[in-house]
C-alpha positions as CSV (number, residue, x, y, z in Angstrom):
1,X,-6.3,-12.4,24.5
2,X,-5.3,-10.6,27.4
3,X,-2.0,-11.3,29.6
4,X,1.2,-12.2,28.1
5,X,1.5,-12.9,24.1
6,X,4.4,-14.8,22.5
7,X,4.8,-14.2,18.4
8,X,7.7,-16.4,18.0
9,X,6.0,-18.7,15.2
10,X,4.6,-15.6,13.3
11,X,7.8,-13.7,14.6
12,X,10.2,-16.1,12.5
13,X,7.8,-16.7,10.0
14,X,7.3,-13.3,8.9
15,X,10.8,-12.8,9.1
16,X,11.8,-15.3,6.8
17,X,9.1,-14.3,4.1
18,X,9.9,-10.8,4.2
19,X,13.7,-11.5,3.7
20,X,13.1,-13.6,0.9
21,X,10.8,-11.1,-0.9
22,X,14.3,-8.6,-0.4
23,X,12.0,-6.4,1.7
24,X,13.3,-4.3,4.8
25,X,11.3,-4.3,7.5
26,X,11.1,0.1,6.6
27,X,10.2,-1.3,3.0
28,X,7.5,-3.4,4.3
29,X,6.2,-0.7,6.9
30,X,5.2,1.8,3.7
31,X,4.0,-1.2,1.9
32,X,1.4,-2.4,4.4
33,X,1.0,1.1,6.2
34,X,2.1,-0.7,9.4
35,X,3.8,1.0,11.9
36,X,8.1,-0.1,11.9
37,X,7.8,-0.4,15.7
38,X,5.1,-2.9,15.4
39,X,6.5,-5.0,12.7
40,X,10.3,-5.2,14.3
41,X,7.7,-6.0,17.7
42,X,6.0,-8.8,16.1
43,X,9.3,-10.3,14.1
44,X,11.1,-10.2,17.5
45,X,8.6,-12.7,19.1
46,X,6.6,-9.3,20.9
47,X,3.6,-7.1,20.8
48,X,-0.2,-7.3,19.8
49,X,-1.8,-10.4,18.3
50,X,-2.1,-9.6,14.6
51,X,-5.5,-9.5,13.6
52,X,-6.5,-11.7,9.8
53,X,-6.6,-8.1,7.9
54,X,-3.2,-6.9,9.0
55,X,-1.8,-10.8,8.3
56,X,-3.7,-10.3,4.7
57,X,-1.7,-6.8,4.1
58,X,1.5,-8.6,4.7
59,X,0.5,-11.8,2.6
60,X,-0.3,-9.2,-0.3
61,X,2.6,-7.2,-0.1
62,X,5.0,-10.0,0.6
63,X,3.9,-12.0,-2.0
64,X,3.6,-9.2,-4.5
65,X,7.2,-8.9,-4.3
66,X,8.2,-12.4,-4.5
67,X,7.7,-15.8,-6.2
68,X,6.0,-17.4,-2.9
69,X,2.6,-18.7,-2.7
70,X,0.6,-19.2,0.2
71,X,2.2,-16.2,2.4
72,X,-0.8,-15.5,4.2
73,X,-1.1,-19.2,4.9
74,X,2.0,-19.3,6.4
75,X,1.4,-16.1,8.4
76,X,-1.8,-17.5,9.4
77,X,-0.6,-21.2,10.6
78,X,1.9,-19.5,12.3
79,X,0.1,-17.3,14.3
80,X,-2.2,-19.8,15.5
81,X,0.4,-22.1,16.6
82,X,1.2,-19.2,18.6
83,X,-2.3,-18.9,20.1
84,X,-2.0,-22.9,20.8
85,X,0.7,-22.9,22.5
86,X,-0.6,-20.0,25.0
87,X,-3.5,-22.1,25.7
88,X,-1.6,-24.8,26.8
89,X,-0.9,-25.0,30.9
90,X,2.5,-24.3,31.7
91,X,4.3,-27.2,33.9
92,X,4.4,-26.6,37.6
């Protein structure tokens, strides 16, 4: 996808499933072996589309540390409600 991106869905979503695994965003950086830029990017609603293996890493590692289920699920749904609503036409 080229042009403007919007992460707000996967932004928030992240967000809230990192927090309740009690991971900091550094925490989750050495985890994964993502970047901190790129994940405060992404959890502000910014950057790069994630692609499905970096979504994995963060389902693994996020879930790893917590009770939840379906974290890459979540991450996943998310992400392509943000894709969906990109696609749609903006009101003139």
């Amino acid at each position: 996808m080229t042009g403007k991106t919007s992460l707000k869905n996967f932004g928030q979503e992240l967000s809230k499933k990192r927090l309740e695994a009690q991971l900091s965003i550094k925490e989750l950086a050495q985890l994964s072996g993502l970047p901190e830029a790129r994940l405060e990017a992404m959890e502000s609603g910014s950057g790069e589309f994630p692609t499905f293996d970096i979504c994995y890493r963060l389902g693994q590692v996020i879930s790893s540390h917590s009770n939840q289920l379906f974290v890459l699920q979540d991450l996943w749904q998310a992400l392509k409600a943000d894709k969906l609503e990109l696609s749609q036409p903006t009101p003139t």
